[in-house]
C-alpha positions in Angstrom: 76.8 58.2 100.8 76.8 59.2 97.4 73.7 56.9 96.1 70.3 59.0 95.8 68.4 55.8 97.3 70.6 55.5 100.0 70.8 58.9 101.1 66.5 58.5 100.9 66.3 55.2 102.6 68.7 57.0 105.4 66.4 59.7 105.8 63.4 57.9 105.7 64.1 55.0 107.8 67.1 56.4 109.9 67.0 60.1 110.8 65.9 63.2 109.8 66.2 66.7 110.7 64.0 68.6 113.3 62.5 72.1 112.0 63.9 74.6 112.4 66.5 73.6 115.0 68.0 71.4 112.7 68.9 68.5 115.3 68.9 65.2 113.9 66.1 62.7 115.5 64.9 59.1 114.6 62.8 58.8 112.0 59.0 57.8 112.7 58.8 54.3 112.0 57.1 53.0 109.2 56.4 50.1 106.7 57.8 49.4 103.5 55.1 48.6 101.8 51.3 49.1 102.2 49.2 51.8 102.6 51.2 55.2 103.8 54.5 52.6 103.3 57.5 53.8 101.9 57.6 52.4 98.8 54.2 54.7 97.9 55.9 57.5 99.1 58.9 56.6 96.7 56.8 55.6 94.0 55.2 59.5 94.3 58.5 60.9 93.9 60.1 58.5 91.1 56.7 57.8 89.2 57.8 54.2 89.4 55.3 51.3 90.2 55.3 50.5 94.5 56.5 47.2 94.0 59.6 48.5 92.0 59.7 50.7 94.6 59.4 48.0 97.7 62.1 45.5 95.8 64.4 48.2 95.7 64.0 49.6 99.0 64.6 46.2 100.6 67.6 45.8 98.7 68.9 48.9 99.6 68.1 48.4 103.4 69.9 44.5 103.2 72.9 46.2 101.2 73.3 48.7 103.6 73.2 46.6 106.4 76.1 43.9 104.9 78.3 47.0 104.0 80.7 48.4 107.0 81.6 52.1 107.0 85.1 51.8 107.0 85.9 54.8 109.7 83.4 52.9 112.3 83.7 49.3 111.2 79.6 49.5 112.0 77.4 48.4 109.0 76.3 51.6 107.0 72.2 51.0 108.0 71.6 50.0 111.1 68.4 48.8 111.4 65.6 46.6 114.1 63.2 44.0 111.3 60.5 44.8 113.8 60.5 48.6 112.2 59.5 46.5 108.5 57.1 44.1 110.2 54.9 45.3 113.0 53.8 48.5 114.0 54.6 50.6 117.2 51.1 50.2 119.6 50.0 50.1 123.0 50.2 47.3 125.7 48.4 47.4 128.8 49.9 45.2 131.7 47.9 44.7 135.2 49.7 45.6 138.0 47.1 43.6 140.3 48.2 40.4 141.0 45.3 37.9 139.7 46.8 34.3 141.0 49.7 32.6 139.6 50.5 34.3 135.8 50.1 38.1 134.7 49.1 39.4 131.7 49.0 41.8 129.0 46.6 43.1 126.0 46.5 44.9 123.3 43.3 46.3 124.3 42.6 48.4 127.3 40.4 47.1 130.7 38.0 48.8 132.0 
Protein backbone atom coordinates (compact mmCIF):
# COMPACT_ATOMS: atom_id res chain seq x y z
CA UNK A 1 0.00 0.00 0.00
CA UNK A 2 1.38 3.16 -0.99
CA UNK A 3 -1.38 5.53 0.68
CA UNK A 4 -0.09 7.14 4.16
CA UNK A 5 -3.78 6.56 5.55
CA UNK A 6 -3.89 3.26 4.56
CA UNK A 7 -0.70 2.12 5.65
CA UNK A 8 -1.93 3.99 9.34
CA UNK A 9 -5.43 2.52 9.34
CA UNK A 10 -3.42 -0.99 8.71
CA UNK A 11 -1.32 -0.49 11.52
CA UNK A 12 -3.76 0.82 13.76
CA UNK A 13 -6.70 -1.36 13.17
CA UNK A 14 -4.91 -4.45 11.66
CA UNK A 15 -1.41 -5.33 13.05
CA UNK A 16 1.47 -4.00 14.42
CA UNK A 17 4.85 -5.02 15.37
CA UNK A 18 5.91 -6.56 18.73
CA UNK A 19 9.12 -4.87 20.45
CA UNK A 20 11.73 -5.84 20.03
CA UNK A 21 11.05 -9.22 18.39
CA UNK A 22 9.56 -7.67 15.62
CA UNK A 23 6.66 -10.36 15.15
CA UNK A 24 3.61 -8.98 13.79
CA UNK A 25 0.43 -9.34 16.25
CA UNK A 26 -3.29 -8.00 16.05
CA UNK A 27 -3.75 -4.79 16.86
CA UNK A 28 -5.61 -3.91 20.30
CA UNK A 29 -8.95 -3.13 19.32
CA UNK A 30 -10.30 0.12 19.52
CA UNK A 31 -13.01 2.77 18.45
CA UNK A 32 -12.99 5.14 15.78
CA UNK A 33 -14.21 7.82 17.39
CA UNK A 34 -14.60 8.95 20.97
CA UNK A 35 -12.43 9.35 23.74
CA UNK A 36 -8.90 7.43 23.22
CA UNK A 37 -10.57 6.59 19.43
CA UNK A 38 -8.62 6.67 16.59
CA UNK A 39 -9.64 9.51 14.97
CA UNK A 40 -8.08 11.69 18.22
CA UNK A 41 -5.08 9.87 17.81
CA UNK A 42 -5.02 10.83 14.00
CA UNK A 43 -6.12 14.21 14.65
CA UNK A 44 -2.79 14.52 17.14
CA UNK A 45 -0.64 13.51 14.41
CA UNK A 46 -2.33 15.49 11.31
CA UNK A 47 -3.51 18.63 13.50
CA UNK A 48 -6.75 18.01 11.72
CA UNK A 49 -10.20 18.29 13.45
CA UNK A 50 -11.45 14.40 14.95
CA UNK A 51 -14.34 14.43 12.88
CA UNK A 52 -12.22 15.01 9.68
CA UNK A 53 -10.33 12.54 11.09
CA UNK A 54 -13.34 9.89 11.87
CA UNK A 55 -15.01 10.58 8.12
CA UNK A 56 -11.85 9.78 6.61
CA UNK A 57 -10.93 6.84 8.65
CA UNK A 58 -14.30 5.21 7.82
CA UNK A 59 -13.80 5.74 4.41
CA UNK A 60 -10.58 4.33 4.31
CA UNK A 61 -11.70 1.24 6.31
CA UNK A 62 -15.04 0.70 3.67
CA UNK A 63 -12.52 1.35 0.65
CA UNK A 64 -10.21 -0.99 1.88
CA UNK A 65 -12.62 -3.57 2.46
CA UNK A 66 -14.40 -3.26 -1.30
CA UNK A 67 -10.81 -3.34 -2.84
CA UNK A 68 -9.27 -7.08 -3.58
CA UNK A 69 -5.53 -7.52 -3.41
CA UNK A 70 -5.03 -8.84 -6.64
CA UNK A 71 -2.28 -11.70 -5.55
CA UNK A 72 -4.96 -13.05 -2.86
CA UNK A 73 -8.23 -12.11 -4.39
CA UNK A 74 -9.04 -11.30 -0.41
CA UNK A 75 -10.28 -7.59 0.18
CA UNK A 76 -7.18 -5.40 1.15
CA UNK A 77 -8.73 -4.63 5.09
CA UNK A 78 -10.24 -7.32 6.51
CA UNK A 79 -12.13 -6.28 9.15
CA UNK A 80 -15.19 -7.60 12.12
CA UNK A 81 -17.92 -4.04 12.64
CA UNK A 82 -17.97 -5.24 16.19
CA UNK A 83 -14.11 -3.85 16.52
CA UNK A 84 -15.97 -0.01 15.47
CA UNK A 85 -19.07 -0.58 17.67
CA UNK A 86 -18.71 -2.40 20.97
CA UNK A 87 -15.90 -2.90 23.12
CA UNK A 88 -14.06 -6.23 24.15
CA UNK A 89 -15.52 -7.01 28.04
CA UNK A 90 -16.22 -9.65 30.31
CA UNK A 91 -19.20 -12.22 30.49
CA UNK A 92 -19.86 -14.36 33.25
CA UNK A 93 -22.02 -17.58 32.52
CA UNK A 94 -23.33 -19.99 35.50
CA UNK A 95 -22.32 -23.26 35.12
CA UNK A 96 -25.07 -24.28 37.86
CA UNK A 97 -28.06 -25.34 36.29
CA UNK A 98 -30.96 -23.01 37.84
CA UNK A 99 -34.29 -24.72 36.09
CA UNK A 100 -35.12 -24.56 32.59
CA UNK A 101 -32.81 -21.40 30.81
CA UNK A 102 -29.11 -20.32 31.70
CA UNK A 103 -27.77 -17.14 31.78
CA UNK A 104 -25.17 -14.72 31.43
CA UNK A 105 -24.16 -10.99 32.80
CA UNK A 106 -22.02 -8.54 32.26
CA UNK A 107 -21.53 -8.17 35.80
CA UNK A 108 -19.98 -10.74 38.13
CA UNK A 109 -22.12 -12.92 41.07
CA UNK A 110 -21.13 -13.24 44.15
Amino acid sequence: MEDPLARWIESTFGLTTEEPSGRLRRAEPRSIDGEGGAAEKLSALTSLPPEQCAKAIANGLLAGCSTEDAATGFPAFAFRLHQFISRGDTVYASTISSGASSWASRNRST
